[in-house]
LOPA-217744 format. One record per residue (C-alpha): x, z, y; residue in one letter. Coordinates in steps of 0.1 Angstrom, whole numbers, padded with zeros to 4 digits, always signed. Each point is the difference from the previous one (the first is absolute). Last residue first. Layout:
LOPA-217744
XZYA
...
END
This chain:
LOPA-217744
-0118+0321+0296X
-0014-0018-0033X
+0030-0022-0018X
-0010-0039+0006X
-0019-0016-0031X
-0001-0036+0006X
+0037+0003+0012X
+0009+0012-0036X
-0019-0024-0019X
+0015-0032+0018X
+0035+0021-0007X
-0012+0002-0035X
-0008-0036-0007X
+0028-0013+0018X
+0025+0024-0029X
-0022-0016-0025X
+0008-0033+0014X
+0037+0003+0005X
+0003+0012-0039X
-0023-0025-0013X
+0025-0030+0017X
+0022+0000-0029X
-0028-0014-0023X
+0017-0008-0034X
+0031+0031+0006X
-0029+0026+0005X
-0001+0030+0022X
-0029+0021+0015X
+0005+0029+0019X
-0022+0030+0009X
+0009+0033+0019X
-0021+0028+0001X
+0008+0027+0027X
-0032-0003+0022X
-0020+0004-0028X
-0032-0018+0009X
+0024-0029-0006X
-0011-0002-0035X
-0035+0001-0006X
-0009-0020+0035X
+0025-0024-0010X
-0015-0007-0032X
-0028-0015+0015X
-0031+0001-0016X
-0018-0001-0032X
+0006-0038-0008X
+0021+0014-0030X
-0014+0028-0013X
+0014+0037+0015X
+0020+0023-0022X
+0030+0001+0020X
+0017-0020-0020X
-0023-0021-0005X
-0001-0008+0040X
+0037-0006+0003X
-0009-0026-0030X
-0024-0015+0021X
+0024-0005+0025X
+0024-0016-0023X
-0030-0027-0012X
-0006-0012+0033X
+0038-0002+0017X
+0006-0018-0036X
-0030-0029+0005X
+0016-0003+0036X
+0030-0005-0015X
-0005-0025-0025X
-0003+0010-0034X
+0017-0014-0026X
-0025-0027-0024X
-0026+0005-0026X
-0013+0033+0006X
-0005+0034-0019X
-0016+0030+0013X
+0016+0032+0018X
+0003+0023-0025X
+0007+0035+0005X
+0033+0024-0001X
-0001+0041+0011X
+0031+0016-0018X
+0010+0022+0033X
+0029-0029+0001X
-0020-0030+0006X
-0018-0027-0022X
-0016-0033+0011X
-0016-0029-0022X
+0001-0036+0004X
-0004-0025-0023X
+0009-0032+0000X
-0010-0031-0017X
+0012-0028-0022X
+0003+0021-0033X
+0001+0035+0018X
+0034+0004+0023X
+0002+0034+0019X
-0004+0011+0039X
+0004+0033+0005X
-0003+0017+0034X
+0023+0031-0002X
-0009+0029+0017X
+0025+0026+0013X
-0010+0039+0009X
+0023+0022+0019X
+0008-0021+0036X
+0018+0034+0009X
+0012-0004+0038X
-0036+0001+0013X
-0023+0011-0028X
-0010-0023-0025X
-0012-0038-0010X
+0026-0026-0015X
-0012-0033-0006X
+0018-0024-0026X
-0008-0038-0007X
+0004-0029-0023X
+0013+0023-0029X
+0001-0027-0029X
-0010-0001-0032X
+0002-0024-0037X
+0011+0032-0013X
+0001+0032+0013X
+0016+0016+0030X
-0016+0036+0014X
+0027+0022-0008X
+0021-0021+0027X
+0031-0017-0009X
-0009-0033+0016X
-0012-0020-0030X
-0016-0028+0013X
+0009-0020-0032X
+0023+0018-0024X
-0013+0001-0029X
-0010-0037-0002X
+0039-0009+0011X
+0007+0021-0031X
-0020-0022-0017X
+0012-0031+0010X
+0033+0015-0007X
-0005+0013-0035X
-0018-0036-0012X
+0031-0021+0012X
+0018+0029-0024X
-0018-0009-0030X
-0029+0015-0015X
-0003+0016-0034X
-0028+0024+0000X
+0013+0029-0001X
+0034-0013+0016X
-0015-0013+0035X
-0016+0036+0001X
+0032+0015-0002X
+0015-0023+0027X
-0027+0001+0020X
+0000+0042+0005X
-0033+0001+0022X
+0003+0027+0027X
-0009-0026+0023X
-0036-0007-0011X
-0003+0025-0030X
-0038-0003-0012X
-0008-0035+0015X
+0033-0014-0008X
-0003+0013-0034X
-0034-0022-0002X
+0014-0029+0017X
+0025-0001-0034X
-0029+0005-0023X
-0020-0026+0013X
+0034-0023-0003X
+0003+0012-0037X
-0037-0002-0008X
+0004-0040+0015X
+0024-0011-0015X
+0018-0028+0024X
+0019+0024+0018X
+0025-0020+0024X
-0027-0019+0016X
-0021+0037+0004X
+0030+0016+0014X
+0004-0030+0024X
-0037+0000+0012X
+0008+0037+0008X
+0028-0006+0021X
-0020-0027+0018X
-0027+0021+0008X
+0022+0026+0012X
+0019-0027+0023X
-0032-0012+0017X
-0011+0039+0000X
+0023+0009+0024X
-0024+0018+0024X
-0009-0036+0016X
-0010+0007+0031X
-0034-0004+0012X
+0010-0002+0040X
-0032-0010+0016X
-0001+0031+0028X
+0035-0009+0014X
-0002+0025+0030X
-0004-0014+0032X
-0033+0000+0002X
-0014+0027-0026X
-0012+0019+0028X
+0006+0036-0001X
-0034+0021-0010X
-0016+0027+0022X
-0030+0019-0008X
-0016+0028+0025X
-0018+0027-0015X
+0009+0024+0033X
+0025+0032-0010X
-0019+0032+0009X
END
């Protein structure tokens, strides 16, 4: 029988403060442009409003010529459509993927989740969805998220999608019971998630020594 023993990394080292700035600056911007450059209001509403519905499948020109916009107005709003799109099913508008963790069997990572992180007035939401067609919300803050707040909110994820409530337990000790599952965490805004996920499981791994 495996001992309950829990073992965390230390966050020394790692650069637990980070809030990154998930691009927003510029979206904000973009859409403070659209809005300069719409000055009725129904039309701009009706403009975020197709952006909502399409995101980057959004033809600009066409819309542009329904209701008489000029071509400044077609590339701030196919700069709109295109923010954090990365070509994954999951993009929408006013989003971005600030993380991805891959869980499976050794040599077939077969389930991806993307952590979502998307623009609401001044805030952010954040939401997760992964490939099995599980998602949840994740509440809605005022700023990024530093990286401690993201190692928090990733593991209880793990948990949910396992069916366990966050500040249930461990996920290691649902996951790497399996001696064959592999987890890996990568994110562009906190490149050091990956090496900390991977310290996380080798801590695990010698808490929980193979029985002779």
């Amino acid at each position: 029988m495996h001992q309950n023993v829990r073992t965390v990394p230390h966050l020394e080292g790692f650069h637990q403060d980070l809030q990154p700035d998930y691009g927003f600056g510029r979206f904000d911007r973009l859409r403070q442009q659209l809005r300069d450059a719409i000055p009725i209001v129904e039309i701009f509403a009706e403009v975020l409003a197709a952006l909502q519905l399409e995101g980057r499948d959004l033809d600009a020109e066409q819309l542009a010529g329904e209701l008489n916009l000029g071509a400044d107005v077609v590339r701030i709003i196919e700069q709109l459509a295109a923010f954090g799109d990365e070509g994954h099913w999951v993009d929408s508008f006013g989003s971005v993927c600030i993380a991805r963790i891959n869980a499976g069997s050794d040599g077939m990572c077969d389930m991806t989740t993307f952590i979502l992180a998307t623009r609401k007035g001044r805030e952010i939401a954040y939401a997760w969805q992964d490939e099995n067609g599980g998602e949840g919300n994740l509440g809605v803050r005022e700023q990024p998220l530093s990286m401690a707040e993201v190692i928090e909110m990733f593991d209880a994820v793990l948990l949910a999608q396992e069916g366990y409530a966050a500040g249930a337990g461990d996920w290691r000790d649902v996951y790497l019971c399996d001696e064959t599952m592999v987890v890996t965490v990568a994110s562009e805004f906190y490149p050091q998630l990956r090496k900390w996920y991977a310290a996380a499981i080798s801590e695990w791994n010698a808490a929980h020594p193979e029985e002779e």
